[in-house]
C-alpha positions as MATLAB code, in Angstrom:
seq = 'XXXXXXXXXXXXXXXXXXXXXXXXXXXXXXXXXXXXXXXXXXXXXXXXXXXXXXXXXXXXXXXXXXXXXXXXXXXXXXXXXXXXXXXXXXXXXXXXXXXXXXXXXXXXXXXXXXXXXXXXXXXXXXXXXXXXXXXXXXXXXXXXXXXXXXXXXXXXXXXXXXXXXXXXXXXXXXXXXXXXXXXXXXXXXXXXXXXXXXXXXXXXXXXXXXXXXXXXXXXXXXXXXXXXXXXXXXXXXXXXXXXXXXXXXXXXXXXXXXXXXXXXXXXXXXXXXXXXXXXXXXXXXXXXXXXXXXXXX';
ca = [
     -18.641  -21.011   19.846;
     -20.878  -23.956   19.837;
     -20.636  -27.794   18.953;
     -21.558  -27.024   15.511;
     -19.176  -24.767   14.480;
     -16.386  -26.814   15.706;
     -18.076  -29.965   13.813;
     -18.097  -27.803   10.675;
     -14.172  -26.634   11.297;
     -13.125  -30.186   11.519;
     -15.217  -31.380    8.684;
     -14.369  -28.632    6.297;
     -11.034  -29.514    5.975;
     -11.438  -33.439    5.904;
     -13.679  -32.613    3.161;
     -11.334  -30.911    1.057;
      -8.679  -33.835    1.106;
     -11.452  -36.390    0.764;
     -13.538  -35.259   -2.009;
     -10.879  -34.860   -4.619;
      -9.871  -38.868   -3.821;
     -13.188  -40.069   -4.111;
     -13.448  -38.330   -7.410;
     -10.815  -40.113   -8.558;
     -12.303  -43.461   -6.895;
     -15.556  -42.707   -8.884;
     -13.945  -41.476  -11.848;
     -12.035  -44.992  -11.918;
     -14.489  -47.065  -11.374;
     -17.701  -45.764  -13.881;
     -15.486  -44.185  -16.758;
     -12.304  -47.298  -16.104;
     -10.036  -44.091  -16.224;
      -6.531  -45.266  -14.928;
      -4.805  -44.095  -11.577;
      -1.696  -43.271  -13.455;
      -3.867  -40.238  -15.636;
      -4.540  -38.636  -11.741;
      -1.430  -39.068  -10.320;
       0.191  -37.414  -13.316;
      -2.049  -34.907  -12.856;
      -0.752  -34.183   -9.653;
       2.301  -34.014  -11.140;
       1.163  -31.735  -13.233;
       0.100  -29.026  -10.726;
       2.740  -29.340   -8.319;
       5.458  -28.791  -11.259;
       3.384  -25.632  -12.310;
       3.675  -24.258   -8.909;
       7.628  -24.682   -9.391;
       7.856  -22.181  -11.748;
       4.293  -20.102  -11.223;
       5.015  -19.128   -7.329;
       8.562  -17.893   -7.600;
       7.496  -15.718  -10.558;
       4.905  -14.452   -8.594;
       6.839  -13.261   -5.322;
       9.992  -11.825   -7.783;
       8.192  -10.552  -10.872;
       4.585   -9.935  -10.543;
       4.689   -9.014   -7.119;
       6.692   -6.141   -7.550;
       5.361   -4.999  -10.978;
       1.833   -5.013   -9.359;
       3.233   -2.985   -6.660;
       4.203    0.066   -9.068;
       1.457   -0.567  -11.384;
      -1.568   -0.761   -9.096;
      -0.090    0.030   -5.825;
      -3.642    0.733   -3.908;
      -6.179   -2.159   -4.854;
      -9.265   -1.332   -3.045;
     -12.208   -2.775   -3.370;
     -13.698   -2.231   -6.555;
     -10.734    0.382   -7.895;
      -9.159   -0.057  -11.557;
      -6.038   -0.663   -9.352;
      -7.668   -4.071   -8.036;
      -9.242   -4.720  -11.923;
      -5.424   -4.866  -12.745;
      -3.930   -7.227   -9.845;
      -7.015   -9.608   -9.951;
      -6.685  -10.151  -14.432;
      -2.702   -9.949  -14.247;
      -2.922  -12.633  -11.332;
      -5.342  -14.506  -12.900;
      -3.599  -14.642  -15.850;
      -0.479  -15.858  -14.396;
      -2.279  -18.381  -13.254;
      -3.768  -19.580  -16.306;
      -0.667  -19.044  -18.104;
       1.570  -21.532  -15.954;
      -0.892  -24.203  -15.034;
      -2.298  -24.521  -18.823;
       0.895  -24.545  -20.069;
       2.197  -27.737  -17.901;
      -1.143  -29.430  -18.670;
      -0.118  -28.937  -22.420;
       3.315  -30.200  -22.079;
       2.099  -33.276  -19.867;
      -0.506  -33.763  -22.755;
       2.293  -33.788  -25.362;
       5.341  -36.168  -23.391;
       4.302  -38.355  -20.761;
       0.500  -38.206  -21.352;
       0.949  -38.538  -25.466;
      -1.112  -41.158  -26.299;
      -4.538  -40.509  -23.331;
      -6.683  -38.209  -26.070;
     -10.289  -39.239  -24.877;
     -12.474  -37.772  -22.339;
     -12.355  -39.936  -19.998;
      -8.828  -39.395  -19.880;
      -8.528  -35.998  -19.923;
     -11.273  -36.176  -17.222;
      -9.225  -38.287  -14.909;
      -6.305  -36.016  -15.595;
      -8.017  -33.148  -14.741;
      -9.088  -34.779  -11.446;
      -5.299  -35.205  -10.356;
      -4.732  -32.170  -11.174;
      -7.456  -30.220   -9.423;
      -7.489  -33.160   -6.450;
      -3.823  -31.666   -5.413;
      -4.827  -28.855   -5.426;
      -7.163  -28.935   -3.283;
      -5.402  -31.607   -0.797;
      -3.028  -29.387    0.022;
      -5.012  -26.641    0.361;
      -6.930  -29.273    2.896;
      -3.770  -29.957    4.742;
      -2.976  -26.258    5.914;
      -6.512  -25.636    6.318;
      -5.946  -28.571    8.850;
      -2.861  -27.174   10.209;
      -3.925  -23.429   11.083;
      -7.114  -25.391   13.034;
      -4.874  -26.996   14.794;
      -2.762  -23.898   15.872;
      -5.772  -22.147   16.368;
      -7.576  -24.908   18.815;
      -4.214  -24.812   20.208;
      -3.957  -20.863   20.818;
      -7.800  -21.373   22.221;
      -6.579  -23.397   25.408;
      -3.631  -21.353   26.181;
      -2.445  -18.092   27.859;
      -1.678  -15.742   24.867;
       0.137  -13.416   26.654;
       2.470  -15.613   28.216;
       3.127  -17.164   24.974;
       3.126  -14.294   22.312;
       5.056  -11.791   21.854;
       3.302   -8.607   23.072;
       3.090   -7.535   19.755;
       1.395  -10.196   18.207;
      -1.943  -11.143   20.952;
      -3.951   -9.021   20.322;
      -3.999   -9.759   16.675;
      -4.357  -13.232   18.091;
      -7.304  -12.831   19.884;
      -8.879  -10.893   17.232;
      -8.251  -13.778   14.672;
      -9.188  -16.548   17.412;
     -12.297  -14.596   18.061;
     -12.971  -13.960   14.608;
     -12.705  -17.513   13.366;
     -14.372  -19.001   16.260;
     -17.209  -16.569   15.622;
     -17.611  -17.147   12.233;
     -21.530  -19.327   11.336;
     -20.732  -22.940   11.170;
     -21.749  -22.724    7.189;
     -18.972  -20.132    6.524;
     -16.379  -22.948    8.019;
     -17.356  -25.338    4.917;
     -17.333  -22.657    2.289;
     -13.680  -23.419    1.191;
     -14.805  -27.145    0.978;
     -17.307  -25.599   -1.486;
     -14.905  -23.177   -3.103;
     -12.429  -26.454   -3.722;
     -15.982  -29.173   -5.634;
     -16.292  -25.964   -7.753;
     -12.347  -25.818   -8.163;
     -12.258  -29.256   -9.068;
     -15.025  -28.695  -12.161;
     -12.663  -25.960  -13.450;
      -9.989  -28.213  -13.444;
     -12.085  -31.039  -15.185;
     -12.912  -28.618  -17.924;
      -9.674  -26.906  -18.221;
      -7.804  -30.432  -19.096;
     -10.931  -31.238  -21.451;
     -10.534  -28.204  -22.981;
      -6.774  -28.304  -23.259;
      -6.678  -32.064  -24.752;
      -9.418  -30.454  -27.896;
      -6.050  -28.247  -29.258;
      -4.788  -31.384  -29.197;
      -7.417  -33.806  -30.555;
      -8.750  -31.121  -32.577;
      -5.495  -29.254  -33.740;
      -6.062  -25.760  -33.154;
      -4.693  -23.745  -30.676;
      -7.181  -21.700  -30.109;
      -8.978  -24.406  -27.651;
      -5.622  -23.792  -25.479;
      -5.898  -20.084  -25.449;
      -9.560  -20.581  -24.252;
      -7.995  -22.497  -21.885;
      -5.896  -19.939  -20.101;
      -8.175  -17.154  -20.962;
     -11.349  -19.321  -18.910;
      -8.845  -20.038  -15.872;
      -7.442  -16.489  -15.711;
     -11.036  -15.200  -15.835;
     -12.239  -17.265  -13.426;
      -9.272  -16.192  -10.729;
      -9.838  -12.613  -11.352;
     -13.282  -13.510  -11.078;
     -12.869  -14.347   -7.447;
     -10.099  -11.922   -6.036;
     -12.188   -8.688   -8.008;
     -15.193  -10.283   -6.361;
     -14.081  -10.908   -2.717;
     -12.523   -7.312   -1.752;
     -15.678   -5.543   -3.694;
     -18.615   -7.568   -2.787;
     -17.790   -9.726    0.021;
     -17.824  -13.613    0.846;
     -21.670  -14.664   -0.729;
     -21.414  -12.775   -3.920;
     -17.907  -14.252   -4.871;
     -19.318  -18.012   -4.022;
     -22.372  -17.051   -5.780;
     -20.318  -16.072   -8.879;
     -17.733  -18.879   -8.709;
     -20.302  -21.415   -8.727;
     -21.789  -20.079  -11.777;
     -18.442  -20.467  -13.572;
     -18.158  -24.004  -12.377;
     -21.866  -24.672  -13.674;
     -20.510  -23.558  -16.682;
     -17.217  -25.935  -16.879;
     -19.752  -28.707  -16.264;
     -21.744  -27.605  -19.276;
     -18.532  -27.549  -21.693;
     -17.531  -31.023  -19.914;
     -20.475  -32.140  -20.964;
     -20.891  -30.562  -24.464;
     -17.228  -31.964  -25.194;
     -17.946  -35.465  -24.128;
     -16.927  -38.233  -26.260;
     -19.991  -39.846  -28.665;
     -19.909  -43.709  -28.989;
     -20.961  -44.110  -32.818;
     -24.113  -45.780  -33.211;
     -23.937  -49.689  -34.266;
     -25.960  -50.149  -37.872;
     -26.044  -51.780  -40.700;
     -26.196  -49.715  -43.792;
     -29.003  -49.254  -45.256;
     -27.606  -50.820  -48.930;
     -25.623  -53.412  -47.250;
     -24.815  -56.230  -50.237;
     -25.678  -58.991  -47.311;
     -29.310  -57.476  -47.527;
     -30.525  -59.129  -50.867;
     -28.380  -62.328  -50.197;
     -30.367  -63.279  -46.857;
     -33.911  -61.705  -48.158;
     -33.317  -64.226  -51.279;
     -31.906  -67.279  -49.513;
     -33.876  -66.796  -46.041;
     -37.214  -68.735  -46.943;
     -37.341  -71.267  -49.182;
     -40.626  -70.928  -52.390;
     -43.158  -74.177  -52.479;
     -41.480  -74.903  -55.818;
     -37.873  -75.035  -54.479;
     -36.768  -78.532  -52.714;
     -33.969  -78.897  -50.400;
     -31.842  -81.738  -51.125;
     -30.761  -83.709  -47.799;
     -27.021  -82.966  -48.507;
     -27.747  -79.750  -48.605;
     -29.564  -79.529  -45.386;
     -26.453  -81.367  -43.601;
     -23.792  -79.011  -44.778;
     -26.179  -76.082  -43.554;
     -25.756  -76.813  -40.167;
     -22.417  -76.068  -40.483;
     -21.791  -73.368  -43.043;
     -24.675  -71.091  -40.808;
     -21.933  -70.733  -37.861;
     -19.514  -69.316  -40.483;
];
């Protein structure tokens, strides 16, 4: 263990609470996006989890356990766990963003609003995930300065000291890949609420089902990826889905029409006739007078 690595433990975790709030700081500031869109967002995720996690542990859980009870690395076993938890996933959290997007939330239909919503949403996310990141490096900087054996039950140090020595071992750039794992996180999120607001704005449901169908992907994407081809291919792959969220952010942006005047406007002959005077035409004083006035009109 060395300076750095315990620089990039700290950081990685500070990171992942602080990035998501200066999101929203930017987001606030540049698009004028209010606070109330992120914190409903939060909202949002938190009230997903309500329902998503308990159906996990008592329904999926189990059904995964007789339908694909050995999910090795790269088996159809694993193919079925990673789309049937990714879709669980997409199913809840889309879902709440929808009903947000229809009660409280009614009336925010632009992009910078669904942008900002997205941010809350995503920016819980990955606070939390930031604050037990935090938590386990403190147990584990803890566990590092004491007597395991005297502490532990006999049981449980030496699977202490291999996970001490294991994350203490670790390069200092593998510390901040969650950090990393959480920006690209936070672009699925963006596009995911963008997307979701377009069934709205747009009426057709089929923008929501590409909704849940992009976020399940994505989470299969990554658990499929991790036990079959390790840590660097799955943050290789996940960062290619969240170049592609950007891209549909930014193919689904909002257009400003273009201030003109049309082309046969009936103001166009009035001005070109009445701009400039002829030599033959004179201008009567009283008529000069009462142009000063009438111009402003």
């Amino acid at each position: 263990m060395n300076a750095l690595t315990t620089i990039a433990a700290v950081l990685n975790p500070l990171l992942m609470i602080a990035l998501p709030i200066l999101l929203g700081i930017v987001l606030a500031s540049r698009l004028k996006a209010e606070w109330r869109l992120y914190a409903l967002g939060m909202v949002t995720y938190v009230a997903s989890q309500v329902l998503h996690i308990p159906f996990n542990q008592w329904v999926l859980n189990p059904l995964l356990q007789r339908l694909a009870p050995h999910p090795t690395g790269g088996s159809t076993d694993l193919v079925v766990v990673a789309l049937l938890l990714g879709l669980s996933a997409g199913v809840f959290e889309e879902t709440a963003r929808l009903l947000m997007l229809l009660g409280p939330l009614r009336q925010a239909r632009s992009w910078r609003e669904g942008l900002m919503f997205g941010a809350g949403h995503g920016g819980v996310e990955a606070i939390l995930a930031g604050l037990v990141v935090f938590y386990v490096l403190i147990q584990l900087v803890a566990l590092r300065e004491v007597d395991l054996a005297a502490t532990l039950d006999p049981s449980q140090v030496e699977a202490a000291r291999t996970a001490l020595a294991t994350f203490w071992g670790m390069p200092w750039y593998e510390h901040l890949l969650p950090a990393v794992e959480r920006v690209i996180g936070l672009c699925l999120h963006l596009a995911l609420s963008i997307l979701v607001l377009q069934a709205l704005t747009r009426r057709n449901w089929l923008w929501f089902l590409l909704a849940v169908l992009w976020h399940a992907l994505l989470d299969a994407l990554a658990v499929f990826a991790m036990q079959t081809w390790g840590v660097y291919a799955t943050e290789g792959l996940v960062a290619a889905c969240g170049l592609l969220s950007l891209g549909m952010i930014w193919l689904l942006r909002d257009r400003e029409p273009a201030a003109s005047v049309p082309a046969e406007s009936p103001l166009a002959p009035t001005l070109r006739a009445t701009a400039v005077p002829t030599p033959e035409q004179t201008i009567a004083p009283e008529a000069l007078e009462s142009s000063r006035y009438h111009s402003g009109n």
